[in-house]
N, C-alpha and C positions, 0 to 999 in steps of 0.2 A: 783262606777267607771263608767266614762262618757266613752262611743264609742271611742273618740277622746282616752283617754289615755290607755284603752285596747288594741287599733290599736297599738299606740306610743311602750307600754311595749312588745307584740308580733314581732315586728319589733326590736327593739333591742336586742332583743333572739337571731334574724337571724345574725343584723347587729352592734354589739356593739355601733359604732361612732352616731349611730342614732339620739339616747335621746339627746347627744348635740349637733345635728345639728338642732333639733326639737328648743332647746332652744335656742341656737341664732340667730335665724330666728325671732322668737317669741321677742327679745331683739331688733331685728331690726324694729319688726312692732311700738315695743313702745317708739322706739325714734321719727317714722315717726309720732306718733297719739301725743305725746308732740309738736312735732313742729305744726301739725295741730292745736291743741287746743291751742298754746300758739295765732298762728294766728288770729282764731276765736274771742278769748276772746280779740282781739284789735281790730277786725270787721275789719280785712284786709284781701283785697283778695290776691290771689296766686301772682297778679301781681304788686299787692303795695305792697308787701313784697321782693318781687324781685327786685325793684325799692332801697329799703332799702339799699339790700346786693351788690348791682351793678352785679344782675345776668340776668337769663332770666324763665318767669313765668312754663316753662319747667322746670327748673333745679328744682323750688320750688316744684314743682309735682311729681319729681325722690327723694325727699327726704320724703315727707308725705310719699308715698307709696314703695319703695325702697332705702331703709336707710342703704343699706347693705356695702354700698363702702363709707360711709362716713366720710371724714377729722375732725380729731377735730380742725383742724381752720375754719372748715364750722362753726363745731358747736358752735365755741366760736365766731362767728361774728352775728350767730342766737339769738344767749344768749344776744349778745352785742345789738341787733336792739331792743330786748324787756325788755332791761334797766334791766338782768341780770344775774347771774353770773352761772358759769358751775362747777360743782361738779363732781369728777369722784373720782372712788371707787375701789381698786381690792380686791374680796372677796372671801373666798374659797367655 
């Protein structure tokens, strides 16, 4: 058991909601690291991709690294710039 999830499990002892805050936070980081890599893998920067969605190369930088407040018609215009499609899932 790694530090990170010892910490995680002792904290939840204290504070129940913990573990699932840990976790969608952690669900947010990996929407932002998709959007990144999807960028990457088209050798576009933050501001051609911006250009894409009719945004501004700031807003592209609040979604790589703060993905917490995000629309899914952001995400499906993201999906749409790299030709596609978004999947969403509810699982228990």
């Amino acid at each position: 058991m790694s530090d990170l999830d010892r910490y995680i499990e002792t904290r939840t002892e204290r504070e129940p909601d913990f573990a699932s805050v840990v976790e969608q936070e952690y669900e947010n980081l990996r929407i932002g690291e998709l959007i990144r890599n999807l960028r990457e893998e088209h050798h576009l920067s933050q501001e051609q991709l911006a250009r894409r969605l009719n945004t501004t190369k700031s807003a592209i930088s609040r979604l790589e690294n703060h993905a917490d407040s995000i629309r899914l018609s952001t995400l499906e215009r993201v999906a749409k710039a790299f030709d596609r499609k978004m999947k969403i899932s509810i699982e228990r």
